[in-house]
N, C-alpha and C positions, 0 to 999 in steps of 0.2 A: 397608513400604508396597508394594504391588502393584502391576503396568504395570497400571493402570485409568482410561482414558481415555474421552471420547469425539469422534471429530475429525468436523467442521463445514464445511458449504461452500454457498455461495451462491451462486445465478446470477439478474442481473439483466435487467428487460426495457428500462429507462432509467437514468441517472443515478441511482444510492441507490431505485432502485426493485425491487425483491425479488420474483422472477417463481416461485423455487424453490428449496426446504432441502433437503439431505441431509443424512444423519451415518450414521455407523457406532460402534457402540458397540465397546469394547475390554477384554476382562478378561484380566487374566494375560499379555498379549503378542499376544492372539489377540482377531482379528475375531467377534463373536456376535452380532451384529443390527446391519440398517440399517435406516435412515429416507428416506422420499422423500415432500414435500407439495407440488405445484405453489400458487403463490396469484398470485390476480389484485390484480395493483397499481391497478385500476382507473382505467385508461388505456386511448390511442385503440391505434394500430400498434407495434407497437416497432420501434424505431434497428436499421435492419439489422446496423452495427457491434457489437451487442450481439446480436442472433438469432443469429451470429458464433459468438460466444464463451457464450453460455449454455447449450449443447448445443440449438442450434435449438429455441428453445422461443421458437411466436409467442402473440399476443394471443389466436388464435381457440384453443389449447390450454390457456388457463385461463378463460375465462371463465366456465366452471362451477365452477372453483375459488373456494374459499374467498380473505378477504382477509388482511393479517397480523394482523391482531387476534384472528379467529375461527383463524387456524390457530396461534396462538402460545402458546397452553395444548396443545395437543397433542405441540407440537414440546419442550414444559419437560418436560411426563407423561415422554417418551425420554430426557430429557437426566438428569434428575434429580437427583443431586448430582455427578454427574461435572464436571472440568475439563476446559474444552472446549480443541481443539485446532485451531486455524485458520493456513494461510498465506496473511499478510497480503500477498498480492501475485499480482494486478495490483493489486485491489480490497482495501480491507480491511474484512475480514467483519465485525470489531469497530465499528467505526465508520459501517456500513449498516445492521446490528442496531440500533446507537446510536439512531440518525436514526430505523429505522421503530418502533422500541418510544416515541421522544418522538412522532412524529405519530398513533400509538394510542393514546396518552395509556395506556399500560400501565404497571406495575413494573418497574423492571429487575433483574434476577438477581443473586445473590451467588456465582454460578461462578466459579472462576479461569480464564481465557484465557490459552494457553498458547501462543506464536510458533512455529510448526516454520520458518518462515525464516528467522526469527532465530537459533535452534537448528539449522538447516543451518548459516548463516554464520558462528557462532560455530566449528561443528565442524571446517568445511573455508576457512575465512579467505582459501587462497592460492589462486589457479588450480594449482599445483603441485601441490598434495595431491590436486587434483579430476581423477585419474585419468592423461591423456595431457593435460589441460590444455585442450581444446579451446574454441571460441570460447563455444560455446553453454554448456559448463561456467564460463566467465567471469561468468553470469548467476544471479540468485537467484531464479530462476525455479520454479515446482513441476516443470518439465517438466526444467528442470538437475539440480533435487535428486532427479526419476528418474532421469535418465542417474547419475551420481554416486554415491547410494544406492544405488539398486535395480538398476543396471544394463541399465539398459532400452536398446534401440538404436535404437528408433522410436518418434513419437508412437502413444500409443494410438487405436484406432479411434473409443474412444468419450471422449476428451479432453474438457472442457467440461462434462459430465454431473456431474452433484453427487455422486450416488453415486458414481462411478468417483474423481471425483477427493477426494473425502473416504477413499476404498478408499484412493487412494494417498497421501495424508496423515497415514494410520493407519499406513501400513509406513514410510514413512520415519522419522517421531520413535519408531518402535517398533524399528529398525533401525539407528539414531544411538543411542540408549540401551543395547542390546546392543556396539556396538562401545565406548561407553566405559563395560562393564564394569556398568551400572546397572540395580538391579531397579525404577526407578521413573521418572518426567518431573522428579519433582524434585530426585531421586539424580542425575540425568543430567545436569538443567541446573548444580547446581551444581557438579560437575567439571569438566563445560566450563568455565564460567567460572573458574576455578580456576586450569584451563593457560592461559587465554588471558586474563586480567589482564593477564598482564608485558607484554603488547604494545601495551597499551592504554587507552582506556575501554570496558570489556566490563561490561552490563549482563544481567541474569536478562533468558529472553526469556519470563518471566512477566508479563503484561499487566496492571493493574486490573481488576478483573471489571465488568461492563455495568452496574453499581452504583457505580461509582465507587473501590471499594475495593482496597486492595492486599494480595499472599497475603501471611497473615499468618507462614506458614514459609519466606519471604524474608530474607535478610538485610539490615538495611534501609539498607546503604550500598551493597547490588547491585539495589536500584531503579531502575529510570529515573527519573530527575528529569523534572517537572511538562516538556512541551511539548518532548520528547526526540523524536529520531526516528533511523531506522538511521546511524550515525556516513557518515562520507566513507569512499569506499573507494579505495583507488589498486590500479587493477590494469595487471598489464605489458603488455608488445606494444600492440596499437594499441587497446586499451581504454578512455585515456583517464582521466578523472574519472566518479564514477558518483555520485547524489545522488537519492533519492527527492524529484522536484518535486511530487507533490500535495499542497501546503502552502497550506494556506488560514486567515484567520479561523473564530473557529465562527460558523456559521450563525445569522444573523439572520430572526427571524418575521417577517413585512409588520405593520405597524405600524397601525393604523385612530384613526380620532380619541379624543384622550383619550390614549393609551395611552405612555409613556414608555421609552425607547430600553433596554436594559443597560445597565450601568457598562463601559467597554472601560479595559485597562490599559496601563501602557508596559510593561510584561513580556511581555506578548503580543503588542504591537505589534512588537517587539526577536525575539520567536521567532520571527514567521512571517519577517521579514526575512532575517535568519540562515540558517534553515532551505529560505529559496528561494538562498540563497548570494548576497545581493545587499549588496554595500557601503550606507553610509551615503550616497554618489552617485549610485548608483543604483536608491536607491529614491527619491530625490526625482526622478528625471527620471521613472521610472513616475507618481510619485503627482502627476507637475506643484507641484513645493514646492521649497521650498529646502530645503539639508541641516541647517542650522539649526534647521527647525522638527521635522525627521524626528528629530533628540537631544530635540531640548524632550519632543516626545510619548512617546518612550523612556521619557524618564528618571524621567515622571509617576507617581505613584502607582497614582491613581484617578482618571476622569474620567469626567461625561455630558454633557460640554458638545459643542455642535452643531461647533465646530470640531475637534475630537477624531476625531466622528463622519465627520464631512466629510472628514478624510485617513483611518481607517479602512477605509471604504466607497472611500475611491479606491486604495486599496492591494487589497482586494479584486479589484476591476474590472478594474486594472492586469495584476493574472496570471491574472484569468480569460481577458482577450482575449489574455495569452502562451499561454493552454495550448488556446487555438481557433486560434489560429494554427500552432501546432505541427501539428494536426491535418491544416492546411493542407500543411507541411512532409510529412510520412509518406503523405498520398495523393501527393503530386509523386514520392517517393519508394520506392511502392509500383507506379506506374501504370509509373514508368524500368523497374522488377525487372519487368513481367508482358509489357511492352513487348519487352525484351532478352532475356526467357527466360533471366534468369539461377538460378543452381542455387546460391547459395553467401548470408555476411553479409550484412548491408547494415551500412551506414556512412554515420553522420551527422555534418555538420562541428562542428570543436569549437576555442577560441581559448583560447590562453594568456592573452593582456591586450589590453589597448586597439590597440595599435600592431601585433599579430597582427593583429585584425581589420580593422583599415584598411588593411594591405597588401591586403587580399583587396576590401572593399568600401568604395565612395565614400559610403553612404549617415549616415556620423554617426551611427550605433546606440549606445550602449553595450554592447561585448560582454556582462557578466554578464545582460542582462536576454536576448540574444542565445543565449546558452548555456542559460538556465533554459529556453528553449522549445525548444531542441535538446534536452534534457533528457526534456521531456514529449512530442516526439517517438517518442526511445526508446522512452519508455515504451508510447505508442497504437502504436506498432508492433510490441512486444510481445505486446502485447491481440488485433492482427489477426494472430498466428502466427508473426510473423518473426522474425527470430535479428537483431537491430539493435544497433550499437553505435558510442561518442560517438569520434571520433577527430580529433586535431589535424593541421589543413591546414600543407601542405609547401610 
């Protein structure tokens, strides 16, 4: 099997709003064709925070642009039967693709999707191995796994640009496959995981394809189990806990008369919990419930009843206004750094338990919901450029 890839990348003008594709195809090891389709999402201005990070691409640069429906047969013509290769992070491609091929009411693909952050993190697991160890190397960042990888010592000029960062998408999982000896993505993923079993739960960073399906030259106890996400990570020095927070329910349609809710499950209800790292306490003080009823609705099979729905949607709500607050957090924390002309981290507070966080604040918070938005902090600080990272108050 041949290095025959092709890596993927998206930049958005809003929220799961798709402004612009790129990809660069891959045969044999080597770059041989890219892709660039601006599409209009068909919206007013876009989120500066997002013109940001999309390679400055505004509204008035597509609006001749095709939308994703009319440009998403163009984009499969390129793709063709190649596995696509995405890093999922900040955003995950996988999952904006999801969202805009369901609001096209389109097909979705039987490509494999292939993690290269997962595939970085499996490779290089320790700050230790990641070169001098540096702070920025603490991160699973594409802009880390250049420094780390590819050796890079500066952001690139054109950072953010689909092309450039699919270009660098393409060297890195082509550059991790080569060091561990592999002529292929799925030679390579399964060595890794291989070594790095014994330390863990190390899962293939082979993804379900946009079709729902799983590669079928997987092994299928190196799958990710149903509502998985990147495990905890403990990193040293003042790093902290590290935890991907965009953890949501899936996505609810607006409902119009007549029209009858989903089924929601306690299995899902128990992932997204779990996965925002919040106890069985404190998700009842988010969802306003007792912890009695947050087990009951776990433990449910299958429900569509209006009280189900009722703590669903309030578990929802509950981390959506944690992760606009955070937002809040990272500009207070952005505005200090341009304020001070500081050159170096930043650093977000972070608590061990309950009795941490009280020493510090009188306001009766629960820390864990406290920390999940110190979380998504990191993370939007991330997104706006910054090298951020969660660290426990002295």
């Amino acid at each position: 099997m041949a290095l025959d890839f092709t890596a993927v990348q998206v930049a958005l003008g809003a929220k799961d709003a798709i402004c612009a594709i790129g990809a660069v195809r891959v045969r044999d090891g080597k770059i041989v064709e890219t892709y660039r389709q601006l599409i209009n999402p068909g919206m007013g201005e876009f989120m500066e925070r997002y013109v940001k990070t999309n390679g400055r691409i505004t509204a008035e640069d597509v609006q001749d642009a095709p939308s994703f429906a009319q440009a998403w047969p163009g984009f499969m013509t390129f793709l063709g039967d190649d596995v696509m290769a995405v890093f999922e992070r900040p955003q995950s491609v996988r999952a904006v693709l999801d969202l805009e091929l369901a609001r096209a009411a389109l097909g979705a693909p039987c490509n494999g999707v292939f993690d290269v952050r997962d595939f970085f993190d499996t490779s290089y697991p320790d700050p230790a191995m990641r070169g001098k160890g540096t702070y920025v190397d603490m991160q699973s960042t594409l802009y880390a796994a250049e420094r780390v990888v590819l050796r890079v010592l500066k952001r690139r000029p054109d950072t953010h640009d689909v092309v450039a960062d699919a270009t660098a998408i393409a060297r890195i999982a082509v550059d991790l496959c080569h060091a561990w000896n592999a002529d292929s993505l799925v030679q390579a993923d399964a060595i890794s995981v291989q070594e790095r079993q014994k330390e863990g739960d190390i899962y293939t960073a082979f993804l379900p394809s946009l079709s729902g399906e799983s590669p079928s030259w997987v092994d299928p106890a190196l799958r990710r189990p149903e509502g998985y996400a990147h495990p905890v990570r403990a990193f040293r020095g003042w790093g902290g806990w590290r935890r991907a927070p965009e953890v949501q329910l899936r996505p609810v349609p607006p409902l119009t008369a007549g029209d009858e809710r989903p089924e929601v499950t306690g299995a899902e209800l128990r992932e997204t919990r779990l996965e925002a790292g919040l106890s069985v306490e404190a998700m009842a003080v988010a969802a306003e419930c007792s912890a009695t009823e947050v087990l009951r609705f776990e433990m449910m099979d299958v429900s569509d009843s209006e009280r189900a729905w009722a703590y669903a949607d309030a578990v929802r709500f509950a981390l959506k206004d944690l992760r606009e607050e955070a937002w809040g957090v990272a500009e207070d924390i952005m505005e200090a750094y341009r304020r001070r002309r500081l050159n170096c981290a930043l650093y977000v507070d972070y608590y061990r338990d309950q009795a941490d966080y009280d020493r510090f604040h009188a306001d009766g918070k629960r820390y864990e919901l406290v920390n999940y938005r110190q979380r998504c902090a990191v993370v939007d600080l991330g997104m706006e450029g910054y090298s951020a990272f969660l660290r426990y108050r002295e």
